[in-house]
PDB file with SEQRES, HELIX, SHEET and CRYST1 records, atoms N, CA, C and O in Angstrom:
SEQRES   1 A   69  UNK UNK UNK UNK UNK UNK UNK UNK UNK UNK UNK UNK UNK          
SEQRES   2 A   69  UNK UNK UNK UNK UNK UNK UNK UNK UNK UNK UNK UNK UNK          
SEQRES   3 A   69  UNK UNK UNK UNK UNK UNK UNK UNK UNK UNK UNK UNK UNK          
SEQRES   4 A   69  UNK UNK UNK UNK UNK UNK UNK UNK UNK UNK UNK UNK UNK          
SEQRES   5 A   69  UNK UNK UNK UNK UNK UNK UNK UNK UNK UNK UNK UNK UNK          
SEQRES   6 A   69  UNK UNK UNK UNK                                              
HELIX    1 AA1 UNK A   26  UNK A   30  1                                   5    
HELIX    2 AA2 UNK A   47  UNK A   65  1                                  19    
SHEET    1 AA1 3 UNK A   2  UNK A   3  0                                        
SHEET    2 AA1 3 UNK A  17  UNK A  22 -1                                        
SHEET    3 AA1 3 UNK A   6  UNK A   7 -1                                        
SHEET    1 AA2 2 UNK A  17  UNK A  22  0                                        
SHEET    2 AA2 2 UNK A  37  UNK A  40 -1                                        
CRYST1    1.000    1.000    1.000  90.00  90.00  90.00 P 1           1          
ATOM      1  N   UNK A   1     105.374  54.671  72.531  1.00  0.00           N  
ATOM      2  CA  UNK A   1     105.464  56.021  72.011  1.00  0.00           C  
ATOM      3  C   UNK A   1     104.239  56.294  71.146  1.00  0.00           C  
ATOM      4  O   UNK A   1     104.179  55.656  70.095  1.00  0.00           O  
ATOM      5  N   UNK A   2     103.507  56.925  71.356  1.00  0.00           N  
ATOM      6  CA  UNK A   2     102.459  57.635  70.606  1.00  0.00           C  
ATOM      7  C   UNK A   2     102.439  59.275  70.178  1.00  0.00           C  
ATOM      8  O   UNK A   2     102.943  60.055  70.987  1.00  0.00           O  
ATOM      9  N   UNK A   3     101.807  59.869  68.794  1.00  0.00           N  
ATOM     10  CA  UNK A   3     101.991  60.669  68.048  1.00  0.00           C  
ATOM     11  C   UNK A   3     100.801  60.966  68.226  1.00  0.00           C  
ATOM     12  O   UNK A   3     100.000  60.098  67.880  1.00  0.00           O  
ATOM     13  N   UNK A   4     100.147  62.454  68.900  1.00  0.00           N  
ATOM     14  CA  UNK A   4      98.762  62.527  69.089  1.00  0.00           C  
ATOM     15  C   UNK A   4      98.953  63.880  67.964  1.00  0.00           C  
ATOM     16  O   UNK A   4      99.879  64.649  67.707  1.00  0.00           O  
ATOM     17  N   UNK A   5      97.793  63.732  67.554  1.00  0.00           N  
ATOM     18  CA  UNK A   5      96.906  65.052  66.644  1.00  0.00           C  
ATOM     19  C   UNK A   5      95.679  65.491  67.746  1.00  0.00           C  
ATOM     20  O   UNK A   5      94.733  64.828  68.172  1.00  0.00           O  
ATOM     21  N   UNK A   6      96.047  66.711  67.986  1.00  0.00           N  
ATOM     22  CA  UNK A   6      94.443  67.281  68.558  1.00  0.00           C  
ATOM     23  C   UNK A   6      93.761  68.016  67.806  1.00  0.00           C  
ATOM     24  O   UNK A   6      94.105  69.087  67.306  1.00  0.00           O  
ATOM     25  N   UNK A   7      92.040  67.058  67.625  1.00  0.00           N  
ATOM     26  CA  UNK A   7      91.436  67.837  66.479  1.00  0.00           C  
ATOM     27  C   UNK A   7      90.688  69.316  67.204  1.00  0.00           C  
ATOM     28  O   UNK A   7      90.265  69.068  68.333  1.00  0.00           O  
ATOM     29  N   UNK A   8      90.573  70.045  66.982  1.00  0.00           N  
ATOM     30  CA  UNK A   8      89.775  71.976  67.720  1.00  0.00           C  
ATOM     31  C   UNK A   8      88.426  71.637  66.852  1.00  0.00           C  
ATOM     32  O   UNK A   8      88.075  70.703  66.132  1.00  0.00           O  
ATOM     33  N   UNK A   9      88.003  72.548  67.174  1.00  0.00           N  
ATOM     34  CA  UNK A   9      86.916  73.474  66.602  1.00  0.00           C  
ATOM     35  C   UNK A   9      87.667  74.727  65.910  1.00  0.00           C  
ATOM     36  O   UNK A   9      88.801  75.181  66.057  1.00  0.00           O  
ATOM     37  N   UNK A  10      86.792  75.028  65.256  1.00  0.00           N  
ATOM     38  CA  UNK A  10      87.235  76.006  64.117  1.00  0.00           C  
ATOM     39  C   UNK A  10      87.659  77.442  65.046  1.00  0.00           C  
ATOM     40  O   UNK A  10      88.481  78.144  64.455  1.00  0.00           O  
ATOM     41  N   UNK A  11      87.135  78.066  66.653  1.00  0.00           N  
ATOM     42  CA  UNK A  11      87.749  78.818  67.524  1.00  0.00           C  
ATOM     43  C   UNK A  11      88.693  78.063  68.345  1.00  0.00           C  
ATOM     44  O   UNK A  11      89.155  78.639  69.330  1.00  0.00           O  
ATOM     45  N   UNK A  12      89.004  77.022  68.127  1.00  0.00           N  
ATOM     46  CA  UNK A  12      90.313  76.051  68.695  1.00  0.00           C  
ATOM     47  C   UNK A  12      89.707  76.798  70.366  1.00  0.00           C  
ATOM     48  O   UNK A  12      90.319  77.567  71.107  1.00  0.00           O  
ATOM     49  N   UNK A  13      88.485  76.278  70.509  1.00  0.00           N  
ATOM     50  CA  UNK A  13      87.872  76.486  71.877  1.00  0.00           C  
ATOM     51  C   UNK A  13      87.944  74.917  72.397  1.00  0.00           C  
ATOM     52  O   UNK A  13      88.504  74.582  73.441  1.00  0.00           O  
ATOM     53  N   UNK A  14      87.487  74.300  71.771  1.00  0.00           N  
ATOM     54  CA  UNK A  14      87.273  72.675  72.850  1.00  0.00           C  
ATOM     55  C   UNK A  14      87.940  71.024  71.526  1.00  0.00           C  
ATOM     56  O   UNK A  14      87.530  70.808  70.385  1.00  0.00           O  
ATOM     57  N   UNK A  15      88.640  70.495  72.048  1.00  0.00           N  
ATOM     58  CA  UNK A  15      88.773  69.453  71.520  1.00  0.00           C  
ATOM     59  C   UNK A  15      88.005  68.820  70.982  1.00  0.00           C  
ATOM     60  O   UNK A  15      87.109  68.773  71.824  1.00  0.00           O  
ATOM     61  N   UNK A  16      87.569  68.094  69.896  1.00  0.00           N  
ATOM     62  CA  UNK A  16      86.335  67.486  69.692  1.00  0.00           C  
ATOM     63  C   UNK A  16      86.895  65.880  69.126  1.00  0.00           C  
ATOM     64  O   UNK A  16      86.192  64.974  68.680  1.00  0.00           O  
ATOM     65  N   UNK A  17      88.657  65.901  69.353  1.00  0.00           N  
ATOM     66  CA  UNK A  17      88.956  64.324  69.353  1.00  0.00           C  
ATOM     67  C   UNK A  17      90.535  64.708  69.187  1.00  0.00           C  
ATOM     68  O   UNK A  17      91.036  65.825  69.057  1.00  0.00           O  
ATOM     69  N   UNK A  18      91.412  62.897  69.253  1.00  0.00           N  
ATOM     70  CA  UNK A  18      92.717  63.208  69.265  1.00  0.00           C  
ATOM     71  C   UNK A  18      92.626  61.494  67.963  1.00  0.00           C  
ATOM     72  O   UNK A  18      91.827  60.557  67.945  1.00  0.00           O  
ATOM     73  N   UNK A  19      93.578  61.741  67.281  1.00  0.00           N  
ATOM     74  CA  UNK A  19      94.364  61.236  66.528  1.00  0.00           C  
ATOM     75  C   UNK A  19      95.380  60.149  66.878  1.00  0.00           C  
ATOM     76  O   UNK A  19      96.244  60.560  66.103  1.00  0.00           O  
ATOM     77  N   UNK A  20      95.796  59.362  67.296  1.00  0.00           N  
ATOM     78  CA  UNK A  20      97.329  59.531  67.647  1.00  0.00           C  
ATOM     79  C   UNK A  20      97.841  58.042  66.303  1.00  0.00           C  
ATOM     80  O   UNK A  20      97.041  57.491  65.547  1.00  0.00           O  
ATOM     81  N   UNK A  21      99.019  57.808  66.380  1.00  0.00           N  
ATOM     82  CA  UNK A  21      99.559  56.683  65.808  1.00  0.00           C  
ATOM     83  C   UNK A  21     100.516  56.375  66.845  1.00  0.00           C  
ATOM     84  O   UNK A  21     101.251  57.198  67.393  1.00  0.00           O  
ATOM     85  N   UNK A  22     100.443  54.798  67.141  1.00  0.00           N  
ATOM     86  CA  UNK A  22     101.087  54.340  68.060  1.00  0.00           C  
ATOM     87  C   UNK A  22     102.044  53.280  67.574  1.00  0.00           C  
ATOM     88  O   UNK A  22     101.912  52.452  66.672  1.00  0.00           O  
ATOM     89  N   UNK A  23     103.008  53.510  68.374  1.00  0.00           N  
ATOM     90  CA  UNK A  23     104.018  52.229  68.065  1.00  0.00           C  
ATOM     91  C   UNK A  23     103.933  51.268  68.418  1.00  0.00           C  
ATOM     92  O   UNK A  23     103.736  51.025  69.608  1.00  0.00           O  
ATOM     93  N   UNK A  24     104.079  50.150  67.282  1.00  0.00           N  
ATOM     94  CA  UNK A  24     103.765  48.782  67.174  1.00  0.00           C  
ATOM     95  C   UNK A  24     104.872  47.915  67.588  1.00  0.00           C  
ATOM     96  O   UNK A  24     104.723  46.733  67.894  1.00  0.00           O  
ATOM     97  N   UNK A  25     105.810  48.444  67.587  1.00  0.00           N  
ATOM     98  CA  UNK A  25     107.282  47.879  67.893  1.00  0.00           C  
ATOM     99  C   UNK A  25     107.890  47.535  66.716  1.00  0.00           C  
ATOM    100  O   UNK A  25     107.539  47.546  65.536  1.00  0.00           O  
ATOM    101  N   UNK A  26     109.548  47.018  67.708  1.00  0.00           N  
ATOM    102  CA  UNK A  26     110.766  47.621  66.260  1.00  0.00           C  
ATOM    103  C   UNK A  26     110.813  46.636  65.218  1.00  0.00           C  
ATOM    104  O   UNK A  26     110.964  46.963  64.041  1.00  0.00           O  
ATOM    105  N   UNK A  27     110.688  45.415  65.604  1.00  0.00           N  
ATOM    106  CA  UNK A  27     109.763  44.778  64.359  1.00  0.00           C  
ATOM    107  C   UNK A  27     109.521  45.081  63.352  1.00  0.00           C  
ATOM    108  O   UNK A  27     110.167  45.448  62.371  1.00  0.00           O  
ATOM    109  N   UNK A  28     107.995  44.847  63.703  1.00  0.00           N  
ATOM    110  CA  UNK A  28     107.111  45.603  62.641  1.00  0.00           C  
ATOM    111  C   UNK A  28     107.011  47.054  61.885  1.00  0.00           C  
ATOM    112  O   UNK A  28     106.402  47.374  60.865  1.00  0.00           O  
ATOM    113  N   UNK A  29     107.966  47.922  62.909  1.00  0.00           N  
ATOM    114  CA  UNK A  29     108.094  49.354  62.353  1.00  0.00           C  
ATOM    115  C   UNK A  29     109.078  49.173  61.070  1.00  0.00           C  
ATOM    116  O   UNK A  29     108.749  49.261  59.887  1.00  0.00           O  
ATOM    117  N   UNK A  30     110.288  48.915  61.568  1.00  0.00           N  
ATOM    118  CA  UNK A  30     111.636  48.505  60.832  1.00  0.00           C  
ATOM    119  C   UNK A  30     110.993  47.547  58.989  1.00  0.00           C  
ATOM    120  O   UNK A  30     111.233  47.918  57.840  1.00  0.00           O  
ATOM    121  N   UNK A  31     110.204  46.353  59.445  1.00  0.00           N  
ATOM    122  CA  UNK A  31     110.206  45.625  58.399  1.00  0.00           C  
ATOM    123  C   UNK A  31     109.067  45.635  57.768  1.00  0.00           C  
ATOM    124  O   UNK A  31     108.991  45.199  56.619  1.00  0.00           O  
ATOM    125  N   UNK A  32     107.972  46.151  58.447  1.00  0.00           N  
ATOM    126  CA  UNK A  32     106.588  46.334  57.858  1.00  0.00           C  
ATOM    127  C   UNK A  32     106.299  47.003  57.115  1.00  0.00           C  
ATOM    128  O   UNK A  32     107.369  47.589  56.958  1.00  0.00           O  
ATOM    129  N   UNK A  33     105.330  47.652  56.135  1.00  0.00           N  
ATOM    130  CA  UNK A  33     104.212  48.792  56.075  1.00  0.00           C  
ATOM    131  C   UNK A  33     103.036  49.186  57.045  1.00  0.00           C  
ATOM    132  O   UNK A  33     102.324  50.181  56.914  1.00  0.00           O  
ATOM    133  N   UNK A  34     102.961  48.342  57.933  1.00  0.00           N  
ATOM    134  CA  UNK A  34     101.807  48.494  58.927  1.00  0.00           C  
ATOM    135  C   UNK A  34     102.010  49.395  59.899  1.00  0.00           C  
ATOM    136  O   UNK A  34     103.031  49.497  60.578  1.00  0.00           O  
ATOM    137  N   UNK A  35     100.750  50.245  59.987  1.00  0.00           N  
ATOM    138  CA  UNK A  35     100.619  51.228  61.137  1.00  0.00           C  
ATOM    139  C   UNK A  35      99.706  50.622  61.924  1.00  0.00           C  
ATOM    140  O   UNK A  35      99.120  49.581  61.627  1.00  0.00           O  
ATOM    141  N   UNK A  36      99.490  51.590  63.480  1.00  0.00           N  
ATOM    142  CA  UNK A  36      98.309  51.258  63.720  1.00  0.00           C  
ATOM    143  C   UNK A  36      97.882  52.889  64.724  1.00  0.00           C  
ATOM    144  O   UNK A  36      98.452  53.569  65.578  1.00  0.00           O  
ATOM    145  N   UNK A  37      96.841  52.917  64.138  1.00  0.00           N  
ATOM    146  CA  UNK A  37      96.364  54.320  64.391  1.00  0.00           C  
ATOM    147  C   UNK A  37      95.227  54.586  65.164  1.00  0.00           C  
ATOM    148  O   UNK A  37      94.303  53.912  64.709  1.00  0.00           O  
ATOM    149  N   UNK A  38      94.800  55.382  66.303  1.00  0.00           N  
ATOM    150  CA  UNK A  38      93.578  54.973  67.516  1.00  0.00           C  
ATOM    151  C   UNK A  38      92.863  56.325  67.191  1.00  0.00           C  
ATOM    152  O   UNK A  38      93.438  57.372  66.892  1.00  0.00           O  
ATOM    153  N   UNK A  39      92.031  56.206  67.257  1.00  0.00           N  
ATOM    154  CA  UNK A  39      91.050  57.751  67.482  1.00  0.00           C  
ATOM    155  C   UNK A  39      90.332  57.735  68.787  1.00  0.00           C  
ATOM    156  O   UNK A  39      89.540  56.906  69.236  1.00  0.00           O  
ATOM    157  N   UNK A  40      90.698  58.613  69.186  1.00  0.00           N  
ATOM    158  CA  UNK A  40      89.412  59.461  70.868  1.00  0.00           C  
ATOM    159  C   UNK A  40      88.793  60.230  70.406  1.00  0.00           C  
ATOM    160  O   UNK A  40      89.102  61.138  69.634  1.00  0.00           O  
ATOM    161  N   UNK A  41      87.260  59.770  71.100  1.00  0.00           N  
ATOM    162  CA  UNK A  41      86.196  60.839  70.832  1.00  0.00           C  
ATOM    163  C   UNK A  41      86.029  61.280  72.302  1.00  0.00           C  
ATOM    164  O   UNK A  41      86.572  60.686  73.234  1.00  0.00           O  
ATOM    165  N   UNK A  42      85.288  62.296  72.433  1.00  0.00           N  
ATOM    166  CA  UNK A  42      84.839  62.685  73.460  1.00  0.00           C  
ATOM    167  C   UNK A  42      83.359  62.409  73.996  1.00  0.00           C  
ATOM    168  O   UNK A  42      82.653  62.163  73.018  1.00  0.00           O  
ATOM    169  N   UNK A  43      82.543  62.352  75.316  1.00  0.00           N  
ATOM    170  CA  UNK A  43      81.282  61.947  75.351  1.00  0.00           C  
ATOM    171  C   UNK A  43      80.626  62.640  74.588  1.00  0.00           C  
ATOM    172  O   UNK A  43      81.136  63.660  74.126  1.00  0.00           O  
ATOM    173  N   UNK A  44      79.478  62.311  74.298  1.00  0.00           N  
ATOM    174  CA  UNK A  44      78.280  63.333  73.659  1.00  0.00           C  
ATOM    175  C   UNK A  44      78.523  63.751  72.626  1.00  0.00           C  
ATOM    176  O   UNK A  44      77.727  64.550  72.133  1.00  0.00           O  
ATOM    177  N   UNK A  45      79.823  63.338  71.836  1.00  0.00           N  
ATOM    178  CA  UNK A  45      80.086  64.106  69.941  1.00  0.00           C  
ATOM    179  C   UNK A  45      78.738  63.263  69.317  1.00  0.00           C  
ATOM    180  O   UNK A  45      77.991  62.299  69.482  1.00  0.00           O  
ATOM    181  N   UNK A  46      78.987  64.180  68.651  1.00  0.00           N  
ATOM    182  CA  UNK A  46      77.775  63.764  67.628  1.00  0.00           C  
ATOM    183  C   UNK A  46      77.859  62.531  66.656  1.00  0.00           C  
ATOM    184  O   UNK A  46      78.861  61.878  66.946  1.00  0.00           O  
ATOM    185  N   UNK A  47      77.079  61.914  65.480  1.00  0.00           N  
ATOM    186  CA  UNK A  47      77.572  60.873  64.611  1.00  0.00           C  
ATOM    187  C   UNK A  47      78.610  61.691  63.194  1.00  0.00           C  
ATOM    188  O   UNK A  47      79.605  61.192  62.668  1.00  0.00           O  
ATOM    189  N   UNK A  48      77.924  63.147  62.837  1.00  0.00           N  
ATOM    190  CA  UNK A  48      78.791  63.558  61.577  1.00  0.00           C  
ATOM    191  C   UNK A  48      79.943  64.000  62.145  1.00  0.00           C  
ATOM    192  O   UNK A  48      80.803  64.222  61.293  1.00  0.00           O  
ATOM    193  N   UNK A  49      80.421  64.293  63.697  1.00  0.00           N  
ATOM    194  CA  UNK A  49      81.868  64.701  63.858  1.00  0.00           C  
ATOM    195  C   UNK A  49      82.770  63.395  64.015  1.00  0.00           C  
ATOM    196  O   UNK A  49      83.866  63.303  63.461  1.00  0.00           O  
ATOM    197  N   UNK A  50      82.258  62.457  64.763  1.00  0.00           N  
ATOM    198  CA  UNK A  50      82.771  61.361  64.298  1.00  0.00           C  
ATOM    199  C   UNK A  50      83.179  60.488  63.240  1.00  0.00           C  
ATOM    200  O   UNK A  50      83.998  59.578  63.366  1.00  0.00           O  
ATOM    201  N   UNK A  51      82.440  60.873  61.961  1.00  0.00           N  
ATOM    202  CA  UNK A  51      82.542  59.894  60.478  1.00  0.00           C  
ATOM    203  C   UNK A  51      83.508  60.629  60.220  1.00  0.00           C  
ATOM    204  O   UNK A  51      84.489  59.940  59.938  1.00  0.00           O  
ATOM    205  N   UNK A  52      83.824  62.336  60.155  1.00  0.00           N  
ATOM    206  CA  UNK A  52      84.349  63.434  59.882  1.00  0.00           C  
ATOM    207  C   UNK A  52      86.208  63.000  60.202  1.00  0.00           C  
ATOM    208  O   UNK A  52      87.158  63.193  59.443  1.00  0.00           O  
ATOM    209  N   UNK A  53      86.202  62.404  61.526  1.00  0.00           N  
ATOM    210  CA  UNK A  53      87.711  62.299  62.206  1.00  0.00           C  
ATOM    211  C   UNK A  53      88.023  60.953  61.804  1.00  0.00           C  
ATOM    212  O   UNK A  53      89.203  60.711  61.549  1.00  0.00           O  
ATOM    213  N   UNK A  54      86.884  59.728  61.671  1.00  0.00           N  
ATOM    214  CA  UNK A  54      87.410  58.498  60.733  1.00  0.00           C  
ATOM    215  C   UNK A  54      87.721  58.882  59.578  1.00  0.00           C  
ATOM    216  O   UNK A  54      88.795  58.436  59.173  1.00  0.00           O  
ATOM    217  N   UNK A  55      86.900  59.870  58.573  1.00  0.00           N  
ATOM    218  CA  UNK A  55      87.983  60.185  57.323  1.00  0.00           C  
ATOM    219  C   UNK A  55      89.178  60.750  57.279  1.00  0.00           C  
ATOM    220  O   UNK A  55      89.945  60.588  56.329  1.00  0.00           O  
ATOM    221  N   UNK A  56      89.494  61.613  58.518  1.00  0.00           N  
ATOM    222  CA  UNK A  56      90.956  62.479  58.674  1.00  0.00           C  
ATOM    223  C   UNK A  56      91.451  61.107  58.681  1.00  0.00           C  
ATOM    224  O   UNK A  56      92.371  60.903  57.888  1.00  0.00           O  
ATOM    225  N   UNK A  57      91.157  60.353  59.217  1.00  0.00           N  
ATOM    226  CA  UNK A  57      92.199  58.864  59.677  1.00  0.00           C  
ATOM    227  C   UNK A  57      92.680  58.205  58.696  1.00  0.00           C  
ATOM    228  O   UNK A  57      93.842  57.803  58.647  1.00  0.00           O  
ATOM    229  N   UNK A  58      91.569  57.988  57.571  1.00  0.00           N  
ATOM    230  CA  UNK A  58      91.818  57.463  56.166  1.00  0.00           C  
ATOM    231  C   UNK A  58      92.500  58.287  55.536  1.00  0.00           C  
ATOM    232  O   UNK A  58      93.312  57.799  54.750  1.00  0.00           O  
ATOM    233  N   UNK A  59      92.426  59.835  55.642  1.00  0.00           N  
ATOM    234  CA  UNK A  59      93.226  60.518  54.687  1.00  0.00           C  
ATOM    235  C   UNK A  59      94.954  60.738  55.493  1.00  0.00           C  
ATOM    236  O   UNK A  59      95.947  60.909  54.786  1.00  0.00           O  
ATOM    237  N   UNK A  60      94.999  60.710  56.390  1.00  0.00           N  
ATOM    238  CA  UNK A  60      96.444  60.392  57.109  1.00  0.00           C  
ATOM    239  C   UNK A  60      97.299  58.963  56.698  1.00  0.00           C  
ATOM    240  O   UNK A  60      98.526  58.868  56.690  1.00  0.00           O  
ATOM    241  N   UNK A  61      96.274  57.824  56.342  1.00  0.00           N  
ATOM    242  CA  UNK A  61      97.251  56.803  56.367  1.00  0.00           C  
ATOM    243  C   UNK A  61      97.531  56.661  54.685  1.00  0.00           C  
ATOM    244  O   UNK A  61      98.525  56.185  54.137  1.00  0.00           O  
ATOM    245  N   UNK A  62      95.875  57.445  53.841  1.00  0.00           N  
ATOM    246  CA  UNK A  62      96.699  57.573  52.559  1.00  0.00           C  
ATOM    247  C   UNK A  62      98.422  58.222  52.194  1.00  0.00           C  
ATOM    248  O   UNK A  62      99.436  57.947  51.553  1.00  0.00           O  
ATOM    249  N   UNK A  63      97.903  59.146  53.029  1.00  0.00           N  
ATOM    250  CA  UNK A  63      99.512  59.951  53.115  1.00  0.00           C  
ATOM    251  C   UNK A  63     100.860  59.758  53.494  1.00  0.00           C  
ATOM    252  O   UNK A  63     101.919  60.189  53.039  1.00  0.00           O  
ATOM    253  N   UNK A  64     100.581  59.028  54.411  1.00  0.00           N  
ATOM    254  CA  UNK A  64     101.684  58.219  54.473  1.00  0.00           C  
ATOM    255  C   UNK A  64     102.160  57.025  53.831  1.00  0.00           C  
ATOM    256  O   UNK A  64     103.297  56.580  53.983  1.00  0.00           O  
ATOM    257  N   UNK A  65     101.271  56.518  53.114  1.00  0.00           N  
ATOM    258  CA  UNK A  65     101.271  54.973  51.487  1.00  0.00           C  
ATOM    259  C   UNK A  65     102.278  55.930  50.472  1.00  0.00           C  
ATOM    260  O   UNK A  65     103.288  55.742  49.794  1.00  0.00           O  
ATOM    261  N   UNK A  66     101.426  56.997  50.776  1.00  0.00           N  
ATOM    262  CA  UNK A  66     101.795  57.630  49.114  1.00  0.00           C  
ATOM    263  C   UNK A  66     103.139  58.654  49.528  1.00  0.00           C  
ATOM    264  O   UNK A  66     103.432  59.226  48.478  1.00  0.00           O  
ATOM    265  N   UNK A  67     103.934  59.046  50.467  1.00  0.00           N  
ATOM    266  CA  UNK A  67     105.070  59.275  50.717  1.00  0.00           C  
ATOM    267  C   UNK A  67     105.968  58.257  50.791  1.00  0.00           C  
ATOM    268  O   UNK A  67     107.118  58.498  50.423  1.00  0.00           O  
ATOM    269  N   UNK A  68     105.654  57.019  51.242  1.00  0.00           N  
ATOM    270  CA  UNK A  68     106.474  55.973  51.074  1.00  0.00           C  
ATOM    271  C   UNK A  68     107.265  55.486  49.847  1.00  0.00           C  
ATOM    272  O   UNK A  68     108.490  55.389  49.933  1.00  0.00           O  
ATOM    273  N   UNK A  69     106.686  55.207  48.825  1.00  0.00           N  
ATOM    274  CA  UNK A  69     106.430  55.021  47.685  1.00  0.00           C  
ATOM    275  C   UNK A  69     106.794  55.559  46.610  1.00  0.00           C  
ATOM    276  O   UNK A  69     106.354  55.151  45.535  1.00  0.00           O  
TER     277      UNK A  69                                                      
END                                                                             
């Protein structure tokens, strides 16, 4: 089971990446804190839209630490 985010452009004309968090199994979901979270880029993105969707990534898993908690 995976949880995709699709990131737009600001005219939500073209995708420029997806998000998702995937399940690790019932395990680790049940007894862990551990996620594990994938990012897609698309060919030809650039390097600042890419650093851009690794920080959405960091600021998603802050968010979920700090709802836990």
């Amino acid at each position: 089971m995976h949880v995709f985010l699709k990131i737009l452009t600001l005219d939500t004309s073209e995708v420029v990446g997806k998000i998702s968090k995937n399940w690790s199994g019932l395990f680790q979901e049940l007894f862990t804190d551990a996620d594990n979270f994938g990012i897609e880029f698309p060919n030809g993105i650039d390097e600042y839209c890419k650093a851009t969707l690794i920080g959405a990534v960091f600021l998603i898993v802050s968010e979920f630490l700090f709802f836990l908690f």
